[in-house]
Structures are given as structure tokens and as C-alpha cells.
C-alpha positions in Angstrom: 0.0 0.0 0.0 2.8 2.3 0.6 4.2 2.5 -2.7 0.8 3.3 -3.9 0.5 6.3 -2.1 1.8 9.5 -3.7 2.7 12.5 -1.3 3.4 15.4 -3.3 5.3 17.5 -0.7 5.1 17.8 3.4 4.7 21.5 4.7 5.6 22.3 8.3 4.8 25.7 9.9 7.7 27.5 11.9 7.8 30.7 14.3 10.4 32.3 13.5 12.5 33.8 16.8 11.8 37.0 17.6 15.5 37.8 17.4 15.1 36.6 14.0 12.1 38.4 12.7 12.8 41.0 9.6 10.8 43.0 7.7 10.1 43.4 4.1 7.4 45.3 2.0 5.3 44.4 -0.8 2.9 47.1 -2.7 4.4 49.8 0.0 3.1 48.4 2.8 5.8 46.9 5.3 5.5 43.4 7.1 7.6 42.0 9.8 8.4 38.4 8.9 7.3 35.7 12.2 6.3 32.8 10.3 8.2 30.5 7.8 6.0 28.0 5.7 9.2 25.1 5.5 8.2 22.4 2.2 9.9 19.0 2.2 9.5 18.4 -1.9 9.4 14.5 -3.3 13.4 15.0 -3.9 14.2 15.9 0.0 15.0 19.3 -1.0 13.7 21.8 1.4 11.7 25.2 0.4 10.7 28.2 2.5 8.5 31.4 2.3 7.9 33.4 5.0 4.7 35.0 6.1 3.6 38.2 8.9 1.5 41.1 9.6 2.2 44.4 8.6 4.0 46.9 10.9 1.2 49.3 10.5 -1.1 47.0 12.6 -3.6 44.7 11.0 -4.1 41.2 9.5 -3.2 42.0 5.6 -3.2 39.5 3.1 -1.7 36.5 3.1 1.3 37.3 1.1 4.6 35.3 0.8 8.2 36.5 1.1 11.4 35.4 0.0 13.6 33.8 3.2 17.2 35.9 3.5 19.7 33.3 3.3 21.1 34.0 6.1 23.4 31.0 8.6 21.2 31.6 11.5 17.6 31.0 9.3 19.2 28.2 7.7 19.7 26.6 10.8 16.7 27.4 12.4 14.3 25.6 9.0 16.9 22.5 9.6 16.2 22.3 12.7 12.7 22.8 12.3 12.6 19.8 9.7 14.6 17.6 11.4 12.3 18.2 15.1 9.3 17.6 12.2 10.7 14.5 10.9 10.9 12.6 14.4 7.4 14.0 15.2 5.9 12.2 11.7 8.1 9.0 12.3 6.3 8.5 15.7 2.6 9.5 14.5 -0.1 7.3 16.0 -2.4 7.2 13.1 -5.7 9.2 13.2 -7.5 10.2 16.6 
């Protein structure tokens, strides 16, 4: 059954530290970056976009930013993936 089973790609949700957090603006409005959205695609490659709220208060849409490559974010969606990878291994099926 397991080879029959086609999983396209496994998403993960991360806060991002607050020592972390950036900002970045899209249309002129300014968001500071607290969220990364971390993708495991079918070749083990990892992907991220970050998400936030803009500075000027307010939910905003739900618009995507590119992650700075930067050590310290590297390390943190590594991290994050590896913590997520033990957590699926160890899944109990459905409640």
C-alpha cells in the first residue's frame, strides 16, 4: 500500500525567533516576517516562504516572502525539519 500512495510535498509551519524576525514590503506596505512555511519536496529538498503582519497594525493578506539566506535562518528551518521529521516518524495514526 505504501508505494501506492503518492505524497506530493510535506509542509511544516515554523515561528520564527523573535531575534530573527525582519521586515520586508510588498505594494508599500511593510510586514515583519514571524512565520516561515518550511516544504519537504518528493526530492528531499527543502523550500521556505515566510509569512507576517504588517507593521502598521492589522491582518493584511496573506502574502509570501522570499527567506534571506542567512546562517542563522538556515539553521533554524533545519532544525525545524529535522524536530518535524521525528514528530511524523512517531505518528499514531488518526485520533
Amino acid at each position: 500500500m505504501d508505494d501506492e500512495v503518492e505524497v506530493s510535498a510535506m509542509a511544516i509551519n515554523v515561528a520564527v525567533p523573535e531575534h530573527l524576525q525582519w521586515t520586508d514590503s510588498r505594494r508599500g506596505e511593510e510586514f515583519l516576517l514571524t512565520t516561515l512555511n518550511v516544504r519537504m519536496l518528493p526530492d528531499g529538498t527543502l523550500a521556505a516562504k515566510a509569512y507576517g503582519r504588517p507593521t502598521d497594525g492589522g491582518r493584511g493578506a496573506y502574502t509570501s516572502f522570499r527567506v534571506p539566506d542567512s546562517p542563522e535562518l538556515r539553521a533554524l528551518v533545519e532544525a525545524a525539519a529535522t524536530r518535524a521529521a521525528q514528530r511524523w516518524s512517531a505518528h499514531r495514526g488518526l485520533a
